[in-house]
C-alpha positions as CSV (number, residue, x, y, z in Angstrom):
1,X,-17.7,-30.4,30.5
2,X,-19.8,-33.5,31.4
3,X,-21.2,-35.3,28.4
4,X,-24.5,-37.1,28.8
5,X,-23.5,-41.0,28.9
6,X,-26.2,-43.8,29.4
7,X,-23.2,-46.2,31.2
8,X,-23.2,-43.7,33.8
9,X,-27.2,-44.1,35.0
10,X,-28.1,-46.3,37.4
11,X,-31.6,-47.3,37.7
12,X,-31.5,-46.2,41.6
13,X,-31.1,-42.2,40.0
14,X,-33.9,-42.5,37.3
15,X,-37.6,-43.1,37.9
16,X,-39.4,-45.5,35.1
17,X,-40.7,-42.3,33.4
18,X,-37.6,-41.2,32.5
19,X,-36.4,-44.5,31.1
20,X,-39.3,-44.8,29.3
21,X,-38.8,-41.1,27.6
22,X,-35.3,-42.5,26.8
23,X,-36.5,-45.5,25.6
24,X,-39.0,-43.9,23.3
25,X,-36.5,-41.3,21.9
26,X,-34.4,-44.2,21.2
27,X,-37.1,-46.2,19.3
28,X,-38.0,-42.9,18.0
29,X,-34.1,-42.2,16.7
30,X,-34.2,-46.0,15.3
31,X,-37.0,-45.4,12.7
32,X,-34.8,-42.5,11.5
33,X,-32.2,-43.4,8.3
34,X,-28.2,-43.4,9.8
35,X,-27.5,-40.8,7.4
36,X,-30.1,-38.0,8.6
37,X,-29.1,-38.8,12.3
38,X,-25.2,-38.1,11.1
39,X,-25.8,-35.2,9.1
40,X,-27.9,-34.1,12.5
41,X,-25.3,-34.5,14.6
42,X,-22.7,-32.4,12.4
43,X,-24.7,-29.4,12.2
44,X,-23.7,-28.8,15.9
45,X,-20.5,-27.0,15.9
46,X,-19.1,-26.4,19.2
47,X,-16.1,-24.2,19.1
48,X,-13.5,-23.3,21.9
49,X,-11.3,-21.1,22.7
50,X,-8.9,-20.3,25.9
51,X,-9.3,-16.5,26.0
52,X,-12.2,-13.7,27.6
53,X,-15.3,-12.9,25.8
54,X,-13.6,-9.3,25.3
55,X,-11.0,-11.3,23.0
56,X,-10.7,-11.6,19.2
57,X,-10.9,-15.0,19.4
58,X,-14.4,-15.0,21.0
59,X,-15.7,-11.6,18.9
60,X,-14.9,-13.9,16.2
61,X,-16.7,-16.9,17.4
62,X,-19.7,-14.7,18.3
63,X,-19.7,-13.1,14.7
64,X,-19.6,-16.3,13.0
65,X,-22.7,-17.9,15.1
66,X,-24.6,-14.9,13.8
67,X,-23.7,-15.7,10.4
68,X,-23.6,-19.1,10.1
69,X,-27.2,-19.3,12.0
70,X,-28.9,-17.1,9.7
71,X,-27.1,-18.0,6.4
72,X,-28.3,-21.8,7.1
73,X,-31.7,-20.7,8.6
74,X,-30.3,-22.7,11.9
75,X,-29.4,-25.8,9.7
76,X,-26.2,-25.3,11.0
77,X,-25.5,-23.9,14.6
78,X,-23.0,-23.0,17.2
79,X,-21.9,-23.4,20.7
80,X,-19.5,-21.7,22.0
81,X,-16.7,-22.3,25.3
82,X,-14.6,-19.1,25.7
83,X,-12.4,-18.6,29.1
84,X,-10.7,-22.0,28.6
85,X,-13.1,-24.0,29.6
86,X,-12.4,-26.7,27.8
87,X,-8.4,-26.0,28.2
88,X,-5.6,-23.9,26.6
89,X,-4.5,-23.6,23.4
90,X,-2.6,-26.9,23.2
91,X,-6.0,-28.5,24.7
92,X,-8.1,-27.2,22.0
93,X,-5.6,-28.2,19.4
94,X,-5.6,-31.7,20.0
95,X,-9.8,-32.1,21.0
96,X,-10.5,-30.6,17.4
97,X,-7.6,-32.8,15.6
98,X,-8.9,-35.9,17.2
99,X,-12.9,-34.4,16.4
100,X,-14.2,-34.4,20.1
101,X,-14.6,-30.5,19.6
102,X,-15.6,-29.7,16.0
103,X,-13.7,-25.8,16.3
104,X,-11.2,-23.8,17.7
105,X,-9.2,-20.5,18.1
106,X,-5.6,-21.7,18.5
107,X,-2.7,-19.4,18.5
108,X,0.5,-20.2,18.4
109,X,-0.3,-23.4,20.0
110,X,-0.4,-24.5,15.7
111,X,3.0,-24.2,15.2
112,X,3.4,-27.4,17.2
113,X,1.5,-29.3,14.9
114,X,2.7,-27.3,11.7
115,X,5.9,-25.3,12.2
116,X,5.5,-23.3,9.2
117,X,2.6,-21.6,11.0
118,X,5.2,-19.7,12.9
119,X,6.3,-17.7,9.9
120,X,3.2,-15.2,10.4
121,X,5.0,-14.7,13.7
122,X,8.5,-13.6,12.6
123,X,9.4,-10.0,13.4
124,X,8.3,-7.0,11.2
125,X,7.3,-9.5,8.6
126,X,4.8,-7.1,7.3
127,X,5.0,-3.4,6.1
128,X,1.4,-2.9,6.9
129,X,-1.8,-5.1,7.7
130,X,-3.3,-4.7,4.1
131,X,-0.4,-6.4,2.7
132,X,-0.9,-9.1,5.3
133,X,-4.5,-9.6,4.4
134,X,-3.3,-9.6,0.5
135,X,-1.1,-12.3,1.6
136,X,-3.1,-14.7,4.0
137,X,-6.0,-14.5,0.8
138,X,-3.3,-15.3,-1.7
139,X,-0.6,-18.2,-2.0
140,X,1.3,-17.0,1.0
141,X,-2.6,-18.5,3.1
142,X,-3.0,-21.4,0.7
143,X,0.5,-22.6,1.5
144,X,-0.3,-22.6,5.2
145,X,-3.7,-24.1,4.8
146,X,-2.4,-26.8,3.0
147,X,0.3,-27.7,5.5
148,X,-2.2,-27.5,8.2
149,X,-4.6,-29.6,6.5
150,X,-1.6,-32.3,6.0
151,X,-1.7,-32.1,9.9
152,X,-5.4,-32.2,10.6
153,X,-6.6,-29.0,10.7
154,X,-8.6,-27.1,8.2
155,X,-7.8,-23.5,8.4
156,X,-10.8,-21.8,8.0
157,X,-10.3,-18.1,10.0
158,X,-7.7,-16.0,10.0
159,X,-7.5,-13.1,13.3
160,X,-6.0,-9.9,13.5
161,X,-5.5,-9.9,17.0
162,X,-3.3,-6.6,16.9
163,X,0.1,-5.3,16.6
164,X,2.3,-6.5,19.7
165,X,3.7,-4.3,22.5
166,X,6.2,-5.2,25.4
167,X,5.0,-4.9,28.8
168,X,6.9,-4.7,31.8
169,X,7.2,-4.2,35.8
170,X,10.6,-3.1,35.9
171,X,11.5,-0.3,33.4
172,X,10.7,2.1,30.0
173,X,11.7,0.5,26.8
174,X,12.6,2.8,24.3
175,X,15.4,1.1,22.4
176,X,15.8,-2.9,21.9
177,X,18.8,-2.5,24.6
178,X,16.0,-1.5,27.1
179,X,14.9,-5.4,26.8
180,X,18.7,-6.8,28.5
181,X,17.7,-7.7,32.1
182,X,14.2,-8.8,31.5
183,X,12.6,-11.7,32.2
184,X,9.8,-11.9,29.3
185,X,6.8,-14.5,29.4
186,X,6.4,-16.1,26.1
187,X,4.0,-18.5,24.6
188,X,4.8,-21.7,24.0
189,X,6.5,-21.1,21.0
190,X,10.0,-21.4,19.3
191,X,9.7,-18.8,17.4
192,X,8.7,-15.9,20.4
193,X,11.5,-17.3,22.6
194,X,13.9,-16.7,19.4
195,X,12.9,-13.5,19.0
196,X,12.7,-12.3,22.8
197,X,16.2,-14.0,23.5
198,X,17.9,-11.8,20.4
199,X,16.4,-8.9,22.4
200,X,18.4,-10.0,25.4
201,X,16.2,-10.8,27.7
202,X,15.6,-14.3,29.4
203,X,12.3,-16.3,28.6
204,X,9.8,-18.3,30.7
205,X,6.7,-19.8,29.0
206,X,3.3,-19.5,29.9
207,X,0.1,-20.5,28.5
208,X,-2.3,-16.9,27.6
209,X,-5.2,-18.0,30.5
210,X,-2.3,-18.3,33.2
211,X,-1.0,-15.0,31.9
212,X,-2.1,-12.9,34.6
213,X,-1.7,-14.7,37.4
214,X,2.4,-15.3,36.4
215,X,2.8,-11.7,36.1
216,X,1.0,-10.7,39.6
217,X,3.3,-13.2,41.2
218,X,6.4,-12.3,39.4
219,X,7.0,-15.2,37.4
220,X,7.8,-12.9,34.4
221,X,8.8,-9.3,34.6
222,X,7.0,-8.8,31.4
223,X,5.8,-9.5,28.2
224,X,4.8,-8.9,24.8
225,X,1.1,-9.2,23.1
226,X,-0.9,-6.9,21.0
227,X,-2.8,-3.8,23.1
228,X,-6.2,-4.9,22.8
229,X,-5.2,-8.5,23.9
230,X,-3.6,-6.5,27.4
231,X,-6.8,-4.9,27.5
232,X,-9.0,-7.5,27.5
233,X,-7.2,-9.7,29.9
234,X,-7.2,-6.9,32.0
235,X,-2.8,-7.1,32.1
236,X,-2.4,-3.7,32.7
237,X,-3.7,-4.3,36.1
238,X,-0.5,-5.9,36.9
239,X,2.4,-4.0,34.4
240,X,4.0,-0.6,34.7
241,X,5.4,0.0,31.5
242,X,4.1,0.2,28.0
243,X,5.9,0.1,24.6
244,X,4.3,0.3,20.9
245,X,7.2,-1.5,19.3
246,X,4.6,-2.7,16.8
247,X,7.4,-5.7,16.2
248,X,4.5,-8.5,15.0
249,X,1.0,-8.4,13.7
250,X,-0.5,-11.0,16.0
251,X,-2.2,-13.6,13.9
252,X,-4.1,-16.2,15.9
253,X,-6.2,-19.2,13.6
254,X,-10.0,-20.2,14.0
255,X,-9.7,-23.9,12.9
256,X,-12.1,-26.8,12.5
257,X,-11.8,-30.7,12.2
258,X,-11.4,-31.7,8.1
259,X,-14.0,-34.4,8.6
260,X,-16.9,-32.1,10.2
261,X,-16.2,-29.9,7.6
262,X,-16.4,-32.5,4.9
263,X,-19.4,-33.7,6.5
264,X,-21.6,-30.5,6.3
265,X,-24.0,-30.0,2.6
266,X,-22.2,-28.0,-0.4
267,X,-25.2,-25.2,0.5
268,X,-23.9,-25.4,3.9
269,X,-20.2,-25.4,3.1
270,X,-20.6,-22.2,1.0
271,X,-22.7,-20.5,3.5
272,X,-19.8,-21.6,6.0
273,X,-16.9,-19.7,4.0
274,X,-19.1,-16.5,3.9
275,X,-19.9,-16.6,7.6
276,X,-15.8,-17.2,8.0
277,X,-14.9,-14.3,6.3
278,X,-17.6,-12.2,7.4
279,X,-16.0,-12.8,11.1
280,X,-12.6,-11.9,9.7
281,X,-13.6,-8.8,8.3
282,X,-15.8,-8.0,11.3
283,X,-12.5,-8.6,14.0
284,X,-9.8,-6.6,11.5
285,X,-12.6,-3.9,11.6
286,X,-13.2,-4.2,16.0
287,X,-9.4,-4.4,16.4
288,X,-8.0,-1.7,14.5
289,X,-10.1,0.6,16.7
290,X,-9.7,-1.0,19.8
291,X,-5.9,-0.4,19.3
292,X,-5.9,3.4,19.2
293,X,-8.3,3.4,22.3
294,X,-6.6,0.5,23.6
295,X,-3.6,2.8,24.2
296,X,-5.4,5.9,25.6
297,X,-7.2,3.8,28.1
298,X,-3.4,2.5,29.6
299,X,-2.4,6.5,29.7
300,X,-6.0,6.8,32.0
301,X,-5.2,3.7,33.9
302,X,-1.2,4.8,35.1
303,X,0.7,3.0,32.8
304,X,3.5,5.0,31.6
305,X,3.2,4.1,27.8
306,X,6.0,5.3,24.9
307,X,4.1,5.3,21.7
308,X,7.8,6.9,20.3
309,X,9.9,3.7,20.4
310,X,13.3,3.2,18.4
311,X,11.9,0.5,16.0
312,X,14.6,0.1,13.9
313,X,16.6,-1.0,16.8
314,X,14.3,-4.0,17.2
315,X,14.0,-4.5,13.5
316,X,17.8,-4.9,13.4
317,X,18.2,-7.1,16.6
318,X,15.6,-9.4,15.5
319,X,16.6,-9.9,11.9
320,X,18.7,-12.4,12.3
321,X,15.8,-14.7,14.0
322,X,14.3,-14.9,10.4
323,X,17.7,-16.3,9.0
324,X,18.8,-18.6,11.8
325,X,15.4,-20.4,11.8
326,X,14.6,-21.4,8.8
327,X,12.4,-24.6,9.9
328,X,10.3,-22.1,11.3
329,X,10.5,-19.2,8.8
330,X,11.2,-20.9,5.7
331,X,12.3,-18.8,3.0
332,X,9.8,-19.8,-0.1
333,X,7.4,-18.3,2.6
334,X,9.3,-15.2,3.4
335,X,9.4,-14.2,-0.4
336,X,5.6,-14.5,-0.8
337,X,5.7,-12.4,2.0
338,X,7.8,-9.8,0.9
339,X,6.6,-10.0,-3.1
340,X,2.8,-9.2,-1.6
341,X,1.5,-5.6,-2.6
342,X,1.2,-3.2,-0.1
């Protein structure tokens, strides 16, 4: 993205109309008080993200423009830069920490910031999504929005992206056994390569908008990310094999900068939090059904999917990632987890 900078004019590319218009805005902008012209400026919320417009990350960001716009009668509005354009994950993690993008949907990509983060990532961590969304709206969230905070990132969305599968090229897994052999693309992320290693198979790391392209080349026999997600980046044009091991309940994080955030009005910070969670609500809602006709729709396309997977097998040869990690999964956090209703 080119910003509009006045060091890079040159009065050989602007006729004397157009510096006078830009001199007159400027005198115009001078008259104003500093504060309005802040408080202007921070209304504009530009958030990115690295996935398609068919992802949660984006349904998210579209839902929340909605709300936001009309909550704040267009006090407050929003631009949005899906498809990576303004980089991956990693990217769009450091461009809102530093404030030169005011939001973002960041994945895993977090936990390199705030390892804790990983913890919504560790294997059959949840007995079912309603006790997840008890526990991301109770201590178990405000824990992780603290730590995050303490790194510079206010938490303010929490996505459902889906329950993960395994994809492959090579074979049917039925059994966490099936996995020795495979090589697996992972995110960028200690705690998947954990967890795909103590499956037995090897590990290469690749960032979600290069996903595709690795597996039509071979990079990676596989990998593992929830249905819709497959679905939407369109990875079922280039995998064989489908398995509902259900192993993690993908959560990815719609963050924004702390000090745009502080910035905005207490009207516009309240009508903020109800725009956040009406996005959250509105993406649980979308993904739970894409995931039953996400699954149908690989049966249509070829795939050879196993809904009937052995997932004790992968509950037992995963559980000692939880226990051998705990910098990543840290035990105060795995007992809120576990003490949350179902």
């Amino acid at each position: 993205m080119t910003l509009l900078n006045p060091d890079n004019f040159s009065l050989g590319t602007v006729s004397r109309r157009q510096i006078l218009k830009l001199g007159a805005a400027a005198s115009a902008a001078s008259l104003l008080p500093a504060g309005l012209v802040k408080a202007q400026a921070a209304k504009r919320l530009r958030l990115a993200h690295p996935a398609p417009t068919e992802h949660g990350w984006h349904l998210w960001a579209a839902e929340f423009k909605t709300q936001i716009e009309t909550l704040t009668n267009g006090s407050v509005t929003v631009q949005i830069f899906p498809n990576a354009q303004l980089g991956g994950e990693r990217d769009i993690a450091q461009a809102v920490r530093r404030g030169a993008v005011e939001m973002g949907g960041i994945g895993v990509g977090l936990s390199g910031w705030v390892p804790e983060m990983s913890i919504t990532d560790a294997p059959f961590l949840w007995k079912s999504r309603q006790q997840a969304y008890k526990a991301f709206a109770g201590q178990f969230g405000d824990d992780l929005r603290q730590l995050s905070l303490d790194k510079g990132f206010k938490l303010v969305g929490w996505t459902d992206l889906g329950f993960r599968c395994m994809t492959n090229n090579v074979k049917p897994v039925l059994t966490a056994e099936d996995m020795q052999g495979l090589k697996m693309r992972v995110p960028n992320s200690r705690a998947y390569i954990a967890l795909i290693q103590a499956l037995g198979a090897s590990t290469v790391a690749v960032d979600l908008s290069e996903l595709y392209l690795a597996l039509r080349q071979g990079v990676a026999d596989g990998q593992d990310t929830p249905a819709p997600v497959v679905k939407s980046t369109k990875l079922y044009e280039v995998q064989k094999f489908v398995s509902k091991t259900d192993h993690v309940l993908t959560t990815a994080y719609i963050v924004i900068n702390p000090d745009v955030y502080a910035k905005l009005s207490d009207t516009e910070k309240e009508a903020f939090e109800k725009a956040s969670q009406a996005a959250d609500d509105h993406v649980r809602g979308v993904t739970q059904q894409q995931e039953t006709e996400a699954y149908s729709f690989f049966t249509a396309q070829g795939l050879q999917v196993a809904a009937d997977v052995d997932r004790e097998s992968f509950r037992k040869k995963t559980a000692p990632v939880l226990t051998d990690n705990p910098d990543l999964f840290p035990p105060a956090l795995i007992e809120l987890a576990n003490a949350t209703a179902l």
